[in-house]
C-alpha positions as CSV (number, residue, x, y, z in Angstrom):
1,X,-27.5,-84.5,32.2
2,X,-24.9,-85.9,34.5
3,X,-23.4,-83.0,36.4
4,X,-21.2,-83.8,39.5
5,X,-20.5,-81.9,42.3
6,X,-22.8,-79.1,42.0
7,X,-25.2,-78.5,45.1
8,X,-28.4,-77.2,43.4
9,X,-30.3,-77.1,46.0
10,X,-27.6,-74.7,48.3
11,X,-27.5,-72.4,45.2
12,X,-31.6,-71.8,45.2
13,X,-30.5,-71.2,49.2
14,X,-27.6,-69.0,48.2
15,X,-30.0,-66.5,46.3
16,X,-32.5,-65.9,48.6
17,X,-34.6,-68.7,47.9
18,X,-35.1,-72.6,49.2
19,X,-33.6,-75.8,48.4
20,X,-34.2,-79.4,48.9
21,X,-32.9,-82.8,47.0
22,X,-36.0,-85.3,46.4
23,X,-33.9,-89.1,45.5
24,X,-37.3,-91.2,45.3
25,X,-40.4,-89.7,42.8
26,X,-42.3,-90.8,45.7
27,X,-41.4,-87.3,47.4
28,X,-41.9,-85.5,44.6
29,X,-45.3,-84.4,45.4
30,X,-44.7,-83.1,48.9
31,X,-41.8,-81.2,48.0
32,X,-43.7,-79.5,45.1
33,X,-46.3,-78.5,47.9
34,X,-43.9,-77.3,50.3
35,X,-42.4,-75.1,47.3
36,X,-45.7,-74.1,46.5
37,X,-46.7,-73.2,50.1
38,X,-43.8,-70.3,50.5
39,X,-43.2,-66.7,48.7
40,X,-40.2,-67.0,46.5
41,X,-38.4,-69.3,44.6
42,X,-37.7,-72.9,45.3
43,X,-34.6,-74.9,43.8
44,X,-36.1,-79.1,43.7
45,X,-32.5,-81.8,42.8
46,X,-34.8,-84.4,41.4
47,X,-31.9,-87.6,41.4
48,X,-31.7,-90.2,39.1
49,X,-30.2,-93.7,38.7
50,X,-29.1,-92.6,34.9
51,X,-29.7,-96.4,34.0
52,X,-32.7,-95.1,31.3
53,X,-35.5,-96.9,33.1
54,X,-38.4,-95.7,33.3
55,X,-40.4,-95.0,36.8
56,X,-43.9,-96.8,36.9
């Protein structure tokens, strides 16, 4: 889904929780351990180029 302008990751901040934006699957899995590795929610903006490809 293409939504613009919304900051995901300050919203997960703005309810008590964390936030972070991850632009390259190769952060993916650090950022799933750093949400793992704290009490409470975690809000993770996975971006995407939209162009259909798959990543390999």
């Amino acid at each position: 889904m293409d939504i613009d302008g919304i900051d995901f990751p300050a919203l997960g901040r703005a309810f008590g929780g964390r936030g972070e934006r991850v632009a390259d699957l190769a952060e993916l899995p650090a950022a799933l351990k750093r949400a793992l590795d704290v009490n409470g929610p975690t809000v993770i903006e996975v971006t995407v180029d939209g162009s259909g490809s798959s990543a390999t």
